[in-house]
NUGU-573103 format. One record per residue (C-alpha): residue number from 1; x, y, z. Coordinates in nm, 3 decimals. Example, Ala and Ser with C-alpha at 12.3 -4.5 7.8 and 13.67 -1.06 7.14 Angstrom:
<recs>
{rec 1; {1.230; -0.450; 0.780}},
{rec 2; {1.367; -0.106; 0.714}},
</recs>
This chain:
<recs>
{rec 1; {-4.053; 1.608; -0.958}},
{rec 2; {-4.126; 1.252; -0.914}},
{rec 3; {-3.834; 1.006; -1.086}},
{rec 4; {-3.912; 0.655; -1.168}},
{rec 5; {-3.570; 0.567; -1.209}},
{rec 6; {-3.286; 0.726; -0.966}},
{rec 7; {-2.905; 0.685; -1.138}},
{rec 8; {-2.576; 0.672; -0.935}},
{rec 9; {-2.305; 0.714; -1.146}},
{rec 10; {-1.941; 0.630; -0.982}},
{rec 11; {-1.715; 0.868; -1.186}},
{rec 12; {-1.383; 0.794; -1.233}},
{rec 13; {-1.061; 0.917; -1.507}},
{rec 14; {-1.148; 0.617; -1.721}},
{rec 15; {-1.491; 0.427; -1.607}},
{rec 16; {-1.802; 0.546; -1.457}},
{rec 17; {-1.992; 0.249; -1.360}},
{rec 18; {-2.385; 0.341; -1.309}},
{rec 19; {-2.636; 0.211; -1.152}},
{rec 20; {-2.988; 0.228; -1.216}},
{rec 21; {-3.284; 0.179; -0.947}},
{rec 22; {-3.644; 0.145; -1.103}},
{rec 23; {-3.929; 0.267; -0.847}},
{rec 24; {-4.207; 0.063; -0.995}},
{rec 25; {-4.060; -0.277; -1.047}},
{rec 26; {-3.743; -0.269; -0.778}},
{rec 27; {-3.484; -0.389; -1.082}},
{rec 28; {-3.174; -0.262; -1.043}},
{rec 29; {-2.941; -0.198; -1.319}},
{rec 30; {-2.602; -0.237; -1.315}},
{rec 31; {-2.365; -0.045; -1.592}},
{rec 32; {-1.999; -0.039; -1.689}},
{rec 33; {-1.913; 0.287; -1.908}},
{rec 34; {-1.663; 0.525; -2.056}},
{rec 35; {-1.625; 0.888; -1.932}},
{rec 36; {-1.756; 0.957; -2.290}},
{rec 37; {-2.044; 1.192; -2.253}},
{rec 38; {-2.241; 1.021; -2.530}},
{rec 39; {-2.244; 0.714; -2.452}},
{rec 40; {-2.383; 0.808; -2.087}},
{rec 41; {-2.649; 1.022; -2.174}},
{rec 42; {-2.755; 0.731; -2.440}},
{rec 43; {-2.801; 0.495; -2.144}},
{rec 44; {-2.991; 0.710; -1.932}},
{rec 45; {-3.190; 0.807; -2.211}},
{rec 46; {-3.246; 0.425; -2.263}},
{rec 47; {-3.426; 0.404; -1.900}},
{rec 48; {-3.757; 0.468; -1.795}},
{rec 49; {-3.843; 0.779; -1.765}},
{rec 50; {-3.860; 1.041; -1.574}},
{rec 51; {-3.485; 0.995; -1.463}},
{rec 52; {-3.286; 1.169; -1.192}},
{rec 53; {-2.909; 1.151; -1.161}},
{rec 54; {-2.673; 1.185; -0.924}},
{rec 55; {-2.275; 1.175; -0.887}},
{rec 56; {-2.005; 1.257; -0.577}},
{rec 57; {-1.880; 1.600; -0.650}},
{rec 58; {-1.461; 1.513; -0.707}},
{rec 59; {-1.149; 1.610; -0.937}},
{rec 60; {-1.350; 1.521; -1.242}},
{rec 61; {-1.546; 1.855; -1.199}},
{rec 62; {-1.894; 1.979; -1.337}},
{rec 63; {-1.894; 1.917; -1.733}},
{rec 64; {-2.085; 1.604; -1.696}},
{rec 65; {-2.344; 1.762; -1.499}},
{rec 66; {-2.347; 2.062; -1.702}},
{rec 67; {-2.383; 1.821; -1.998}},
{rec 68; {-2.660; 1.619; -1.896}},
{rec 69; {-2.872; 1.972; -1.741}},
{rec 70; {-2.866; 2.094; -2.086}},
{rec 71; {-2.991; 1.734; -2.249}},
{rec 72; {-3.269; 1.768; -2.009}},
{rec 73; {-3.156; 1.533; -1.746}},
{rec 74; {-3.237; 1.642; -1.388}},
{rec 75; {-2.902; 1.622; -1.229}},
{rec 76; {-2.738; 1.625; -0.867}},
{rec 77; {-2.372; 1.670; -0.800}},
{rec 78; {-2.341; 1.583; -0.426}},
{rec 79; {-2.158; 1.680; -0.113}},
{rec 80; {-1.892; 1.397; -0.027}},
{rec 81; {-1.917; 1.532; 0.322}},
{rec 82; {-2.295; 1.492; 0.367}},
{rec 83; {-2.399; 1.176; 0.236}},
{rec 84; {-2.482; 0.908; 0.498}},
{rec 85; {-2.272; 0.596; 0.515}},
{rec 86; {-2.317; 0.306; 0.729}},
{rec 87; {-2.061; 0.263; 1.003}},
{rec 88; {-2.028; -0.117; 0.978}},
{rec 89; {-1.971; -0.135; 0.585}},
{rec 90; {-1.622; -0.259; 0.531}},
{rec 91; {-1.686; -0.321; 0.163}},
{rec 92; {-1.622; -0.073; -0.095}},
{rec 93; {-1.666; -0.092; -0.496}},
{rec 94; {-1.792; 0.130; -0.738}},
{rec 95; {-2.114; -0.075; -0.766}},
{rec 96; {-2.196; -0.064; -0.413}},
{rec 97; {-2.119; 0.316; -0.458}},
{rec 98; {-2.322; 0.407; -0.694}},
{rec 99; {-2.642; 0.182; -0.578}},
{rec 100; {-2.584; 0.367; -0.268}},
{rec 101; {-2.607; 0.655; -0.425}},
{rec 102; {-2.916; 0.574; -0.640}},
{rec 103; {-3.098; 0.508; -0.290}},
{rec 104; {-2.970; 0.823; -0.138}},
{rec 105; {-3.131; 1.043; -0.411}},
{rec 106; {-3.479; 0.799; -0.479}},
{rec 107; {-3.499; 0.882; -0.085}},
{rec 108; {-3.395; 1.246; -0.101}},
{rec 109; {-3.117; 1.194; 0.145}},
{rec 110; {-2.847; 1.365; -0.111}},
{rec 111; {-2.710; 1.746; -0.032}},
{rec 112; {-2.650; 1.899; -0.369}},
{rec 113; {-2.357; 2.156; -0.426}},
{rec 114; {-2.383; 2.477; -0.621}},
{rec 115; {-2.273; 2.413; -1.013}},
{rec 116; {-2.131; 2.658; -1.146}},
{rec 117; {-2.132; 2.758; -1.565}},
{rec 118; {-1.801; 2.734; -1.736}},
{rec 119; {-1.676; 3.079; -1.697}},
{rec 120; {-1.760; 3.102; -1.331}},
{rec 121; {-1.549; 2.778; -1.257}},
{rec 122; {-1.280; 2.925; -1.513}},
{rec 123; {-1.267; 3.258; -1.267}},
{rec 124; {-1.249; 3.036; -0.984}},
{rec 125; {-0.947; 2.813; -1.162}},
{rec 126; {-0.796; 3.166; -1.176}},
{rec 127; {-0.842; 3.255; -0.825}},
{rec 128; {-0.709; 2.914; -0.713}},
{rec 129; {-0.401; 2.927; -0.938}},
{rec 130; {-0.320; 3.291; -0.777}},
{rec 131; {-0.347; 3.096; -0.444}},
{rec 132; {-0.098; 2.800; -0.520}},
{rec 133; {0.141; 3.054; -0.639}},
{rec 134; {0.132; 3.243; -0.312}},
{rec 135; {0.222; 2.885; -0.143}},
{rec 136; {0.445; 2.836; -0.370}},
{rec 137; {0.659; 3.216; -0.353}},
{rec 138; {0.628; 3.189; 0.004}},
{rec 139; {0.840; 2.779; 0.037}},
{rec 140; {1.079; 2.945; -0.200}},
{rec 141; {1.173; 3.251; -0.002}},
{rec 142; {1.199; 2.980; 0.304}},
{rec 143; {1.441; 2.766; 0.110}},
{rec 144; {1.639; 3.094; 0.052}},
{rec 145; {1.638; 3.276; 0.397}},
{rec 146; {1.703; 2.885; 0.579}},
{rec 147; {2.004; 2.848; 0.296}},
{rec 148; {2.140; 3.172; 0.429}},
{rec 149; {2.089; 3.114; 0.816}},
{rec 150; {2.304; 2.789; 0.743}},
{rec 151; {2.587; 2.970; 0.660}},
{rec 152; {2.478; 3.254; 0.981}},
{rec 153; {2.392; 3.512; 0.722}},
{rec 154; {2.096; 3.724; 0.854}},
{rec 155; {1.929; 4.020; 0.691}},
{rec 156; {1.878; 4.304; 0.949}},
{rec 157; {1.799; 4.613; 0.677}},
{rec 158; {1.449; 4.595; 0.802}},
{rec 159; {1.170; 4.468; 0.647}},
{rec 160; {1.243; 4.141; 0.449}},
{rec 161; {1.103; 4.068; 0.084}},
{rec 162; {1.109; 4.437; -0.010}},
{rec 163; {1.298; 4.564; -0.323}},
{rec 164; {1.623; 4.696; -0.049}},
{rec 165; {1.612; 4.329; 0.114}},
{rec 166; {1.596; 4.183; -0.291}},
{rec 167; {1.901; 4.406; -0.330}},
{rec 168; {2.078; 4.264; -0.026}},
{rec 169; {2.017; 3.891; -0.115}},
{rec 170; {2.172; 3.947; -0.472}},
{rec 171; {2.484; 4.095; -0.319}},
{rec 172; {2.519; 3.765; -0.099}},
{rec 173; {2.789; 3.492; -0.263}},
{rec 174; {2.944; 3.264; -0.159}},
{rec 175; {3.317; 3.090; -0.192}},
{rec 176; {3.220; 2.730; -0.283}},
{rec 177; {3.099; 2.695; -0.610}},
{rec 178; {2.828; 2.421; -0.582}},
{rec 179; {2.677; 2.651; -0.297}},
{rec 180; {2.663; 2.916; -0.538}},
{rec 181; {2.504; 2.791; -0.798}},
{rec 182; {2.251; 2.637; -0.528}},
{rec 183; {2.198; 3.002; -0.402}},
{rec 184; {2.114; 3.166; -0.749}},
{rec 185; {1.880; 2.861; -0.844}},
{rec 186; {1.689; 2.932; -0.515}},
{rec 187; {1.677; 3.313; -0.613}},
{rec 188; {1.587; 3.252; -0.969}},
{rec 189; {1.322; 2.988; -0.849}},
{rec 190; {1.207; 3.268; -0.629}},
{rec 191; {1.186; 3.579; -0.907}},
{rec 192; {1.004; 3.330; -1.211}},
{rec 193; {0.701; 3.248; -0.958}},
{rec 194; {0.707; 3.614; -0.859}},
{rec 195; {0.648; 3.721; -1.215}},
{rec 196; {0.400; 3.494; -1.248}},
{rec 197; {0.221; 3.631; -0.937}},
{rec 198; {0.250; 3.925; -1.071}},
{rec 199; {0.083; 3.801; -1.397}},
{rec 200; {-0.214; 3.673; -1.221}},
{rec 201; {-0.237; 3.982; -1.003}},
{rec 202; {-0.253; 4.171; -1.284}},
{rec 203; {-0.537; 3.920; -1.513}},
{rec 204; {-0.749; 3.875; -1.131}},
{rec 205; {-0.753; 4.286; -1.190}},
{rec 206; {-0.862; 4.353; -1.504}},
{rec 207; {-1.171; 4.071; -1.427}},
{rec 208; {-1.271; 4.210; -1.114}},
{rec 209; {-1.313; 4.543; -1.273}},
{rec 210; {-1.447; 4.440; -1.618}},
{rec 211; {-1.688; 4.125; -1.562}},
{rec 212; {-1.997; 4.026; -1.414}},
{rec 213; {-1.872; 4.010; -1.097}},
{rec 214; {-1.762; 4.389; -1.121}},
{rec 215; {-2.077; 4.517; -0.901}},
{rec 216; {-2.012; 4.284; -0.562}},
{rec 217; {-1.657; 4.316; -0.613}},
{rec 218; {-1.698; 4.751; -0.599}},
{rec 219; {-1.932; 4.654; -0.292}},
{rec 220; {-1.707; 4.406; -0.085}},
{rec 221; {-1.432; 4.667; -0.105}},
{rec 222; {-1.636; 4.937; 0.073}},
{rec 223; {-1.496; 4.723; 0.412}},
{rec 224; {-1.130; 4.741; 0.527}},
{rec 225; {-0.903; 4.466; 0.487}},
{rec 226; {-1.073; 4.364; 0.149}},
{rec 227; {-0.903; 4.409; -0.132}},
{rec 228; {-0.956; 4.346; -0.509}},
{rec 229; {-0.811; 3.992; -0.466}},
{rec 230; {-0.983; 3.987; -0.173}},
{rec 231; {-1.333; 4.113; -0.297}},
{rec 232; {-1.289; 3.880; -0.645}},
{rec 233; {-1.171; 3.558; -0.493}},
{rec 234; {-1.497; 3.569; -0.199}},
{rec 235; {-1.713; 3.718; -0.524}},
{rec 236; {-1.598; 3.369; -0.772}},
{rec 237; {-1.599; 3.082; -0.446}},
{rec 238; {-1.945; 3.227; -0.288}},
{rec 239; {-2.106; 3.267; -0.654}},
{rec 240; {-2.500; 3.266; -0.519}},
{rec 241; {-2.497; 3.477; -0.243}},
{rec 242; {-2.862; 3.428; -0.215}},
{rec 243; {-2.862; 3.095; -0.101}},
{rec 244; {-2.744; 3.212; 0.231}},
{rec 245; {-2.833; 3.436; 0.511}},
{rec 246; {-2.608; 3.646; 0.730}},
{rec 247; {-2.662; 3.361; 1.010}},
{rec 248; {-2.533; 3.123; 0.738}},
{rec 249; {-2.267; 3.188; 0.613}},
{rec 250; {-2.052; 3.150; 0.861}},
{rec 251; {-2.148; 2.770; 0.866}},
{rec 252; {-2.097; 2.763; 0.547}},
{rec 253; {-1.707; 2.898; 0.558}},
{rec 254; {-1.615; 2.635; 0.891}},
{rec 255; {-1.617; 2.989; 1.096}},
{rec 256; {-1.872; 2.869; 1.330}},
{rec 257; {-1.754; 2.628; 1.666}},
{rec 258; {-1.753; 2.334; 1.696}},
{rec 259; {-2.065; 2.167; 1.946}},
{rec 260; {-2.147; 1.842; 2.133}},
{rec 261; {-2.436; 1.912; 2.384}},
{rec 262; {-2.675; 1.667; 2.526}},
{rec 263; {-2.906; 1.750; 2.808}},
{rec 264; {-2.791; 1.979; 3.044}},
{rec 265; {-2.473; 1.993; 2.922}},
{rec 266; {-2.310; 2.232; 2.637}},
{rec 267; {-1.915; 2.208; 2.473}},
{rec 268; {-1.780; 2.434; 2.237}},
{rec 269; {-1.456; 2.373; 2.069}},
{rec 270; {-1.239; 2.527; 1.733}},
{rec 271; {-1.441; 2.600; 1.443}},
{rec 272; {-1.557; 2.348; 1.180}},
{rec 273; {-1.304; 2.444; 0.945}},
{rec 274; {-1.534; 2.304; 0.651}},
{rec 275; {-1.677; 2.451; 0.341}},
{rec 276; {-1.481; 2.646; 0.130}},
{rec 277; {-1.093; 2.683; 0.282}},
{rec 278; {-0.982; 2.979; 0.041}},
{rec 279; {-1.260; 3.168; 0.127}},
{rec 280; {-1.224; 3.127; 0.492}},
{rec 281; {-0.842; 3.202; 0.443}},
{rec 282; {-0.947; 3.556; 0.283}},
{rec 283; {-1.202; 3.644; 0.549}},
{rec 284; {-0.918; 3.552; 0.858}},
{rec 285; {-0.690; 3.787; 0.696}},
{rec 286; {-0.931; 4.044; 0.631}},
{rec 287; {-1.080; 4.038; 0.988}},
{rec 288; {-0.684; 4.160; 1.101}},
{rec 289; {-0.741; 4.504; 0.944}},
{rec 290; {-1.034; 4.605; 1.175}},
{rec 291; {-0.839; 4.572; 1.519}},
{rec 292; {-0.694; 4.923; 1.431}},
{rec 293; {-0.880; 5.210; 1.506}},
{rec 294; {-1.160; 5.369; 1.286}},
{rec 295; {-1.159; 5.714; 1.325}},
{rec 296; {-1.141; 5.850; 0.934}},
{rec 297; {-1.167; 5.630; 0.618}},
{rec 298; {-0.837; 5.616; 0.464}},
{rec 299; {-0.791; 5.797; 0.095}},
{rec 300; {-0.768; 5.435; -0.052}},
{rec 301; {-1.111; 5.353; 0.145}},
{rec 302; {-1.283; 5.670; 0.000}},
{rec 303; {-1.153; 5.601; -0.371}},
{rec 304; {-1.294; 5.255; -0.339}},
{rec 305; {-1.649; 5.440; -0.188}},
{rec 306; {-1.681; 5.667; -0.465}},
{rec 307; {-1.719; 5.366; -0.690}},
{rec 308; {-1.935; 5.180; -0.498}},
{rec 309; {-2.332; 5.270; -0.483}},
{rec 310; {-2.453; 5.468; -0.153}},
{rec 311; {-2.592; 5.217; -0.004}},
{rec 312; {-2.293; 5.019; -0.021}},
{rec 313; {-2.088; 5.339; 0.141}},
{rec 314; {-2.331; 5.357; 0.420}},
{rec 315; {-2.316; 4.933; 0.536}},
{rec 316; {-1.962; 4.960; 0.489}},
{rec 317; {-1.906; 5.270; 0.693}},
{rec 318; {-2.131; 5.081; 0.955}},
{rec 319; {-1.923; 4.747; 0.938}},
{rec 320; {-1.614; 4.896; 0.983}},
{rec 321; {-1.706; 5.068; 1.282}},
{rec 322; {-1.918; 4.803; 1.457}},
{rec 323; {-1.614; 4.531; 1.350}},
{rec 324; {-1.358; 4.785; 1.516}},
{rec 325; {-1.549; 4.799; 1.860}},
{rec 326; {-1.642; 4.412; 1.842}},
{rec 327; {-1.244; 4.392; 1.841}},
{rec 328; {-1.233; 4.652; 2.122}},
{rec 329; {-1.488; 4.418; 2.344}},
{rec 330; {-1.277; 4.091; 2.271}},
{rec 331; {-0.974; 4.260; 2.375}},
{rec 332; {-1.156; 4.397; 2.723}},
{rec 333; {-1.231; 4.046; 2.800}},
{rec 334; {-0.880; 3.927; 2.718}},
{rec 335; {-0.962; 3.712; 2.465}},
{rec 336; {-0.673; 3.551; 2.305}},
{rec 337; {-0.618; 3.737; 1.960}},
{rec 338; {-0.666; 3.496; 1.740}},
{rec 339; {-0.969; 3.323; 1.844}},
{rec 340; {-1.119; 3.681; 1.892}},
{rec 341; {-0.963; 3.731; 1.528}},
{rec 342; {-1.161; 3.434; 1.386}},
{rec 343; {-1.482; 3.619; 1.589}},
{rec 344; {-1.476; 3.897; 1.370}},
{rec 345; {-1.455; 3.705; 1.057}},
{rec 346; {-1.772; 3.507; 1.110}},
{rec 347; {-1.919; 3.860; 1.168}},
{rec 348; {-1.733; 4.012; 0.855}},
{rec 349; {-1.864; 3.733; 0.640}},
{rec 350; {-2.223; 3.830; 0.753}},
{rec 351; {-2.130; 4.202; 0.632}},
{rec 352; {-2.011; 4.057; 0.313}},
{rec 353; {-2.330; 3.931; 0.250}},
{rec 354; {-2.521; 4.202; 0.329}},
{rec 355; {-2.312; 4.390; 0.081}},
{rec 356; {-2.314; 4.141; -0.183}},
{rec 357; {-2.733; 4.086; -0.185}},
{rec 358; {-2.785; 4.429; -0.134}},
{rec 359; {-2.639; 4.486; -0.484}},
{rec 360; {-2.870; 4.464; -0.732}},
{rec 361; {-3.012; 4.185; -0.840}},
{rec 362; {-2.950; 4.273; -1.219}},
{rec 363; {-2.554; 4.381; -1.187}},
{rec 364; {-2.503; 4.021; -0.984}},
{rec 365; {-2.348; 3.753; -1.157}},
{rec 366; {-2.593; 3.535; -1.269}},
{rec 367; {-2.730; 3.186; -1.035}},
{rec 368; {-2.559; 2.864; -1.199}},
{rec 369; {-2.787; 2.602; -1.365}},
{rec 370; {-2.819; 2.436; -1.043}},
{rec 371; {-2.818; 2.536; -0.694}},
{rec 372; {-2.829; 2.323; -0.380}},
{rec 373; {-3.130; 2.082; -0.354}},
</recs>
């Protein structure tokens, strides 16, 4: 649709300072606001129409885009990492930011992001929370086994962090008083963010099973190494699975290498690393699981099959055993395990996919208002 007036809106806690750019006449239009949602959409609604926005996707999230989709205002919520920026510009205000933006979009230089509905980034505020838990239990079981090793107390029971090694670190105590109470803060610091792991474990769960996202989830989990956190957490990031191919994803995750090539010569280096970082994270983990053989599906693997559809039994049968001899090649050419590691996840996030649009269309969760431009 052709705009007559392209909007860059800088958005901040407690301002958002616009700025309009009018096609036919060349005025731009400079604006100081509140975050209040009326007030913005009276101002737009004051310029000449029609009128496209724009804003930098950041920590003050999707409502106002949401907001001003549903009043009818074509809006794009844009990549930080994509837009263009010119190397030489030392000065930086929110004016010059949003008329830069305002170009950007009237020249259709702006990379849109996916924006997801309410619930969807709800789910996804779930999945994240479940994630900064995880860091979280894992510094305080460091603070408590480097506490110990201080004093040269090592556990050698076996494994550590099961319920006999939990046993073990509650028998531990120690003379000095002010250690001790140090000790049991650690431990009780350790057992409140387990419980509330366990919490989210348990509300991740019952979602996954009972939501829209129920149908990839049961497809995902036809391949090894993906569980139902797993499945979920790749099912809420991804969202549109559609607007990739299984070439793309993998770009879209940071799995693919790095590249600087110019005429006749060609350098590959580490991956990207951009795009989504949890969902990457999952994927790494998951790609582990296949460098063990594949003779027989495990019992787990068959209850998760019998839930899944057939076609979803068959591609996952097939990715776990072409994943399993991709490992088997890397490790013939004595790759280095964890590069061939990160390998197999690019090609695992292709699998998901095909899992994930081979569902039908019907039991997916539903495409957000707006997907990328």
């Amino acid at each position: 649709m052709f705009e007559r007036t392209s909007v860059g809106l800088d958005v901040h806690a407690r301002t958002v300072v616009s700025c309009a750019l009018d096609a036919q006449t060349g005025e731009v239009i400079l604006h100081r606001m509140t975050p209040d949602r009326g007030e913005i959409l009276a101002w737009i609604l004051s310029l000449p129409s029609p009128v496209r926005v724009v804003y930098e996707a950041g920590p003050t999230g999707f409502g106002l885009a949401r907001f001003l989709l549903a009043s009818g205002i074509d809006t794009v919520v844009a990549a930080p990492s994509k837009l263009q920026r010119p190397s030489g510009d030392r000065v930086k205000t929110d004016a010059k930011d949003a008329l830069h933006l305002a170009r950007l979009l009237k020249l259709g230089e702006v990379t849109g992001v996916r924006i997801p509905s309410a619930d969807q980034e709800a789910a996804r505020d779930l999945v994240r929370s479940r994630e900064d838990v995880r860091g979280d239990l894992m510094r305080s079981r460091h603070r408590i086994s480097k506490l110990l090793l201080r004093q040269g107390i090592v556990y050698s029971g076996g494994q550590a962090w099961t319920g006999t090694h939990e046993l073990w670190l509650a028998r531990q105590h120690f003379e000095n008083p002010v250690r001790q109470l140090t000790y049991e803060s650690s431990l009780e610091a350790m057992h409140e963010i387990s419980d509330r792991r366990d919490r989210l474990d348990q509300a991740i769960t019952a979602m996954a099973y009972a939501s829209e996202y129920t149908p990839v989830v049961r497809s995902l989990q036809c391949l090894r190494g993906v569980s139902t956190l797993t499945a979920f957490g790749l099912a809420v990031e991804i969202g549109d699975w559609d607007r990739f191919t299984g070439s793309t994803i993998g770009a879209y995750l940071g799995l693919v290498p790095t590249e600087h090539s110019s005429g006749q010569s060609r350098s590959q280096g580490s991956i990207t690393k951009t795009g989504n970082s949890h969902a990457r994270r999952l994927l790494v983990e998951a790609a582990w699981h296949h460098r063990r053989p594949y003779n027989n599906p495990s019992r787990l693997m068959r209850s998760r099959w019998e839930e899944a559809t057939s076609e979803a039994r068959t591609r996952g049968h097939a990715g776990n055993r072409r994943l399993h001899e991709r490992w088997l090649s890397y490790l013939e050419r004595r790759k280095r395990p964890v590069i061939a590691n990160v390998a197999i996840a690019r090609e695992l996030s292709g699998w998901c996919w095909s899992l994930a649009t081979s569902t039908p269309p019907a039991a997916r969760s539903p495409r957000s208002i707006a997907s990328v431009h």
